[in-house]
C-alpha positions as CSV (number, residue, x, y, z in Angstrom):
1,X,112.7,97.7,118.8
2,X,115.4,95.4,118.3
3,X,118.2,94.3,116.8
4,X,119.4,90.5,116.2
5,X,123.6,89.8,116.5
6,X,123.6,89.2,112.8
7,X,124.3,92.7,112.5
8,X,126.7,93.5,114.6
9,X,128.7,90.6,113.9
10,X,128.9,91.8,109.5
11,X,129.2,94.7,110.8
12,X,132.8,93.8,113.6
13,X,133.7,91.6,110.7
14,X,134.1,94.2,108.0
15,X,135.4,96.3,110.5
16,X,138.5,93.8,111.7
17,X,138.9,93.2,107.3
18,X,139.0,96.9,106.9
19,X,141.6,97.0,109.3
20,X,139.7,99.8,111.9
21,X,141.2,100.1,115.7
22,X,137.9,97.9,116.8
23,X,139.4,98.0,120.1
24,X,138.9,101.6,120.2
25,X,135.7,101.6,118.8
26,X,134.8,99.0,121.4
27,X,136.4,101.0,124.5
28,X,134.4,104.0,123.4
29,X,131.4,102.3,123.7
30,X,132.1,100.4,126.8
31,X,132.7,97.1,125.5
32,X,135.7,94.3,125.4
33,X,135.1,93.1,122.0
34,X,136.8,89.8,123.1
35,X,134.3,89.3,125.3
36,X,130.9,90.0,123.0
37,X,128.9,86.9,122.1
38,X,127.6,88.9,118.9
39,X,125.5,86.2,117.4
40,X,123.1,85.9,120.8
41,X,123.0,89.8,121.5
42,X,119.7,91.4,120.4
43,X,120.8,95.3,121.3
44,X,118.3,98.4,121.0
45,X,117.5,99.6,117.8
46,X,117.8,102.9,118.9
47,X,122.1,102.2,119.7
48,X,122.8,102.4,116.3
49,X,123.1,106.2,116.0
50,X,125.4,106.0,118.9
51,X,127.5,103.2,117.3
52,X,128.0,104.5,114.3
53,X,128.3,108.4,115.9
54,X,131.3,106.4,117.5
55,X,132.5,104.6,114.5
56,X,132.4,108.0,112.8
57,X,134.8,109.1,116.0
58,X,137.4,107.2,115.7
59,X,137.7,106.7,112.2
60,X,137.5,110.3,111.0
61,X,135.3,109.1,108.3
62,X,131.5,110.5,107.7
63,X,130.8,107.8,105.0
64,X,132.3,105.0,107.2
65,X,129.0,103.2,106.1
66,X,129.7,103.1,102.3
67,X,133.6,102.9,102.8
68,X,132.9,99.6,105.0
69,X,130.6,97.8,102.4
70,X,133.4,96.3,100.7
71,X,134.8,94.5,103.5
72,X,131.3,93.1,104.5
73,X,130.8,89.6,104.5
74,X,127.6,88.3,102.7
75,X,124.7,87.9,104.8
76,X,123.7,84.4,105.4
77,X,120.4,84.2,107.4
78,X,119.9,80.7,108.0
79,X,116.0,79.9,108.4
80,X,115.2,82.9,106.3
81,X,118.1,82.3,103.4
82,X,116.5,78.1,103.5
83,X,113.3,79.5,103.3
84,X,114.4,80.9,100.0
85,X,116.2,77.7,98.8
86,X,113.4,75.3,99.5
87,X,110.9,77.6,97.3
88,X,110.1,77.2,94.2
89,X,111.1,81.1,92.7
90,X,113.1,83.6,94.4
91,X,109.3,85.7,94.8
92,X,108.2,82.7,96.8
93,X,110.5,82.1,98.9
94,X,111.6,86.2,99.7
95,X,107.4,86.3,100.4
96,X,107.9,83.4,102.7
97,X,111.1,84.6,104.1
98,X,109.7,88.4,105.2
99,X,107.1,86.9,107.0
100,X,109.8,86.3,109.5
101,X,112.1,89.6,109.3
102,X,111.9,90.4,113.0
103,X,114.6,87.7,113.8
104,X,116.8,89.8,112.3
105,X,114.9,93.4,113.3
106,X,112.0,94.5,114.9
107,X,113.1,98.2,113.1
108,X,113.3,96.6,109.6
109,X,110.5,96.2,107.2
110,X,111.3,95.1,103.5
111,X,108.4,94.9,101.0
112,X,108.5,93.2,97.2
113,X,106.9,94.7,95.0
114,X,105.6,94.3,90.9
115,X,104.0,96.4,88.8
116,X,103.4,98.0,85.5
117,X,106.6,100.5,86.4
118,X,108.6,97.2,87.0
119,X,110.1,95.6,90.0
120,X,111.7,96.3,93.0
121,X,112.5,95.7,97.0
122,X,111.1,98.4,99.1
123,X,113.7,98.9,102.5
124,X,112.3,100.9,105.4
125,X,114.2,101.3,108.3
126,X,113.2,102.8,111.9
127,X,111.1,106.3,111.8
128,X,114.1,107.9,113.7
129,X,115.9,110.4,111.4
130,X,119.2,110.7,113.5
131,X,121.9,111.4,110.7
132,X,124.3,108.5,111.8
133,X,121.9,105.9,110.7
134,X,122.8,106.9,107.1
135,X,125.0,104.0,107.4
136,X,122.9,101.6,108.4
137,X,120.4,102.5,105.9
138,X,123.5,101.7,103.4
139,X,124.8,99.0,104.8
140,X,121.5,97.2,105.1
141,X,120.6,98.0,101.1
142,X,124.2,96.9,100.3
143,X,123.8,93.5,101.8
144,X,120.1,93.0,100.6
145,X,122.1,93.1,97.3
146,X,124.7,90.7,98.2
147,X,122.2,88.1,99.3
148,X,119.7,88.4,96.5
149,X,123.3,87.8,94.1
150,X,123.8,85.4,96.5
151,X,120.5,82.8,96.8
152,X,120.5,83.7,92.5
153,X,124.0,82.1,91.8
154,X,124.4,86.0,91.0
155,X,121.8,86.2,88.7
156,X,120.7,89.1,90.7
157,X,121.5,92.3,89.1
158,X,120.4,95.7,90.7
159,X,119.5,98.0,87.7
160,X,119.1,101.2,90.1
161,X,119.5,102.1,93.7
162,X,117.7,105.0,95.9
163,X,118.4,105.9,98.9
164,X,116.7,107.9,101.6
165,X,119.7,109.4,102.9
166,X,121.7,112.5,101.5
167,X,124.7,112.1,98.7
168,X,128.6,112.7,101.0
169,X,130.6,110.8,98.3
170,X,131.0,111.4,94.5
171,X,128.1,109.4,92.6
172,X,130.5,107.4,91.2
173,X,132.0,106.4,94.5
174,X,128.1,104.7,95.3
175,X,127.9,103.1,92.0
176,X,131.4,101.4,92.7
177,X,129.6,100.2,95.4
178,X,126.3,98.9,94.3
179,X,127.3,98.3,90.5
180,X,124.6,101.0,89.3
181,X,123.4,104.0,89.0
182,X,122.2,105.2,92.7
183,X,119.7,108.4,93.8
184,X,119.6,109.9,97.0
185,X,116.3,111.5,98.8
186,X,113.5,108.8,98.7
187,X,110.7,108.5,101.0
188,X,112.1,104.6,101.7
189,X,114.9,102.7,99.9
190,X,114.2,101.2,96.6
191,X,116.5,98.5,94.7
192,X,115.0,98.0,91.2
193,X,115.6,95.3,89.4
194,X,114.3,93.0,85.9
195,X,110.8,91.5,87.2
196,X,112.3,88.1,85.9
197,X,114.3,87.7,88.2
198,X,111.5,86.9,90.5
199,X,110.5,84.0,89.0
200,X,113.8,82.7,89.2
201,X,113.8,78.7,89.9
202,X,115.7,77.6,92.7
203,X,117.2,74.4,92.1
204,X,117.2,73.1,95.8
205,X,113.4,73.4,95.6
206,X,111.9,70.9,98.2
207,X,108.4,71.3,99.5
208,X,109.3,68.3,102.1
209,X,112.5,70.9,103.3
210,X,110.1,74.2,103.2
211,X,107.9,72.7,105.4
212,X,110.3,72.2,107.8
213,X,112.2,75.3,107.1
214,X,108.6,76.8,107.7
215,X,108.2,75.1,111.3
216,X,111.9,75.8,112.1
217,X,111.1,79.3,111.6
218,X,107.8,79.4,113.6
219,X,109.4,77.8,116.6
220,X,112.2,80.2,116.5
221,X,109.8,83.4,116.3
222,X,108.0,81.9,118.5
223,X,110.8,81.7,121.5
224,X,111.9,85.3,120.3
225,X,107.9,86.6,121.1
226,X,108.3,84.6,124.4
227,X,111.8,86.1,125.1
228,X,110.4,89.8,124.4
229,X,107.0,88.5,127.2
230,X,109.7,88.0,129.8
231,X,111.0,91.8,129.2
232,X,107.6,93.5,129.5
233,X,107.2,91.5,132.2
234,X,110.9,92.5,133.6
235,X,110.1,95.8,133.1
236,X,106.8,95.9,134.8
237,X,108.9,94.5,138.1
238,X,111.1,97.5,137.8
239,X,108.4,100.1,137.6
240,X,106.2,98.8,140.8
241,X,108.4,96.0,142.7
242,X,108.6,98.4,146.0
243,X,105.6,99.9,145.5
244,X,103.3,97.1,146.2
245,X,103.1,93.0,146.1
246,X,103.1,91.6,142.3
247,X,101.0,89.0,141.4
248,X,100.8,86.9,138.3
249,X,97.2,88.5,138.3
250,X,98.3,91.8,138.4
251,X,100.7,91.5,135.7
252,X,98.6,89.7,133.2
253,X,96.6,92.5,133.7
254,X,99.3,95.0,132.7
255,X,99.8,93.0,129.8
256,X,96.4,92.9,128.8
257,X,96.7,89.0,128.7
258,X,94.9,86.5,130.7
259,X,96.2,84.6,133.5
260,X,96.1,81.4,132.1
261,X,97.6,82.3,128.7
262,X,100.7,84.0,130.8
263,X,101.3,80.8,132.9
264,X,101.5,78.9,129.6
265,X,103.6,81.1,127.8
266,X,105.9,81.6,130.7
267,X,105.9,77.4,131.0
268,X,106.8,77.2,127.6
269,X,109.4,79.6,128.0
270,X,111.2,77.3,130.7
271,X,110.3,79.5,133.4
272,X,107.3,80.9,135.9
273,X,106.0,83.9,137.4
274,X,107.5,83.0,140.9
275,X,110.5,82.3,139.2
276,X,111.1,85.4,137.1
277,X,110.2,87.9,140.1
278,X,112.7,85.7,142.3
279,X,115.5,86.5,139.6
280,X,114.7,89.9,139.4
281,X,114.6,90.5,142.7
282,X,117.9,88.5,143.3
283,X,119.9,90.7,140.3
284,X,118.1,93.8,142.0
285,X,119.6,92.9,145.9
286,X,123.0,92.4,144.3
287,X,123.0,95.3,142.1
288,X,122.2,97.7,145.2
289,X,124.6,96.1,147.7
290,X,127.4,95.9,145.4
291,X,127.0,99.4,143.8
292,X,125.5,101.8,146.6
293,X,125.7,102.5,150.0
294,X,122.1,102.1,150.4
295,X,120.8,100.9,153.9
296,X,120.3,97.0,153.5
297,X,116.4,98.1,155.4
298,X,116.4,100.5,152.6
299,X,116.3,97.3,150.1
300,X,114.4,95.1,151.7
301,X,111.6,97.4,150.5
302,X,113.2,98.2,147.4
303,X,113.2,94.4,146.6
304,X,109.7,94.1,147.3
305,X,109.7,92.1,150.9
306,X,107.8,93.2,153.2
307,X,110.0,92.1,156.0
308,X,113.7,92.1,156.8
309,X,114.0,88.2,158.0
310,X,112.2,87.5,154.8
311,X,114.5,89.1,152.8
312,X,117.6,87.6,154.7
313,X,116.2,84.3,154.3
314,X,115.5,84.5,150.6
315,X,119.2,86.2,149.8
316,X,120.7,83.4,151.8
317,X,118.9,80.9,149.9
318,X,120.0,82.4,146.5
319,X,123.6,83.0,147.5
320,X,124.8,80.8,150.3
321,X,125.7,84.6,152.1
322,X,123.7,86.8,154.1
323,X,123.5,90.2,152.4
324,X,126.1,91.8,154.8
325,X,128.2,89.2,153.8
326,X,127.7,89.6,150.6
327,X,128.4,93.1,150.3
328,X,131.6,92.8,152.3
329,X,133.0,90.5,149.8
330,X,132.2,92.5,147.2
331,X,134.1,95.9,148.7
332,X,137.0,93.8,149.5
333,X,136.9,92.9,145.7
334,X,136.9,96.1,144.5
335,X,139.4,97.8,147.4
336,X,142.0,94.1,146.2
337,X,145.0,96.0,143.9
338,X,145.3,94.9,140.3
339,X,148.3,93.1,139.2
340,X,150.5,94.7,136.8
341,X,151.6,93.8,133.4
């Protein structure tokens, strides 16, 4: 599972307006935050409880997730937020707009639902119960809140707020927060609000603009489903590359998908089979000559090449430098001394 940018990026915003030593935060985790493109990344779900265990590290705060929420800026989700504009009620369009939640999380699923006991937004996050992700649970309900104020010309009004996490603050430290009364210890999170605000009428309805709203979105899940193909098929290289010759047959078999659907995916992707393994193979020779001492014989078979002047021959063509070369240059890199100041 999955995360899109989006997150991060509220999240290193808020951070940087709540004035927290990001660069710490950052160093901890093995990252120049200079150098993140935040908006492309799509990082492991699973991170987050070693994020925020960080977060919690540096800042000396265990409600770092509720503290933060103030300094958040409102979520503004593009296709999904149009999606919303371009319908004709706020239920419309957050229907329409769900459909297509995994470009922001695979982890995240967010149900609407009305009934006789009144309405309300149904928040389930991952099934993992590390403690740290209290504030992701948080932070995710507090923007849900935002936005729905938000694409409402604040019209939105939450009436009550449960959590699945446990209480750390005083209860009136969470209704500062969410601007009403909030319970702790729910199966999944619930914002409750009047049902009439469902049928709110947006007034940029446009069924010309929702249908392309609806095919922007399409197009853009679809190159996400594609992007995740290309991992599974990434990750099928790494677990059998040396141990015997991959063919596209092979791995549309892996994949449970036939052959001719995989070449057409992968062509719509921009890319091919012979293309991908070439890539991996190519990341995979540089990674062990620049990082180990392994015996270059050693990864010729480790690369998947059944020969040594096949592998030369391939590496030269990829690099312009024969592997010895290449590693050589690479050492002499590393051994160079690093100016000062």
């Amino acid at each position: 599972m999955r995360d899109s940018g989006y997150f991060l990026e509220i999240i290193h915003q808020g951070m940087v307006k709540a004035g927290l030593d990001v660069n710490a935060i950052y160093e901890r985790l093995g990252y120049n935050a200079e150098d993140l493109p935040l908006r492309e990344m799509r990082t492991p779900h699973e991170l987050q409880a070693y994020f925020w265990e960080t977060v919690e590290a540096v800042t000396g705060d265990a409600e770092i997730g509720l503290h933060l929420c103030p300094h958040l800026p409102v979520f503004h989700g593009e296709v999904l937020e149009y999606l919303i504009f371009s319908s004709a009620t706020l239920g419309e369009g957050l229907e329409r707009a769900l459909k297509y939640l995994r470009l922001l999380s695979d982890a995240l699923n967010v149900r609407i639902l009305r009934d006789e006991q009144g309405a309300r937004a149904l928040v389930k996050g991952t099934a993992a119960d590390a403690p740290q992700l209290r504030h992701t649970e948080i932070v995710v309900v507090y923007e849900l809140v935002q936005f729905l104020k938000s694409v409402t010309e604040n019209q939105f009004k939450p009436l009550r707020i449960a959590l699945r996490c446990s209480q750390r603050a005083s209860a009136t430290s969470y209704e500062m927060i969410f601007g009403c009364p909030v319970s702790f210890g729910a199966a999944e999170s619930e914002i409750w609000c009047e049902p009439a605000i469902l049928d709110y009428r947006s007034p940029r309805w446009d069924p010309d603009l929702l249908k392309l709203h609806e095919d922007l979105a399409e197009r853009r899940l679809s190159k996400l489903r594609r992007h995740d193909l290309i991992e599974r098929i990434q990750k099928i290289f790494a677990q059998r590359l040396e141990l015997d010759q991959l063919t596209l047959e092979d791995v549309a078999a892996e994949l449970g998908v036939p052959t001719r659907r995989l070449r057409f995916e992968l062509s719509r992707a921009g890319t091919s089979f012979s293309e991908l393994l070439a890539d991996f193979r190519f990341a995979l020779a540089k990674r062990l000559l620049a990082g180990t001492d392994e015996a270059i014989e050693n990864i010729v078979y480790l690369t998947g090449f059944s020969e040594p002047s096949t592998f030369y021959r391939a590496f030269k063509r990829w690099s312009s430098m024969t592997p010895v070369q290449y590693r050589e240059l690479r050492r002499s890199r590393r051994r160079a001394p690093r100016p000062h100041g």
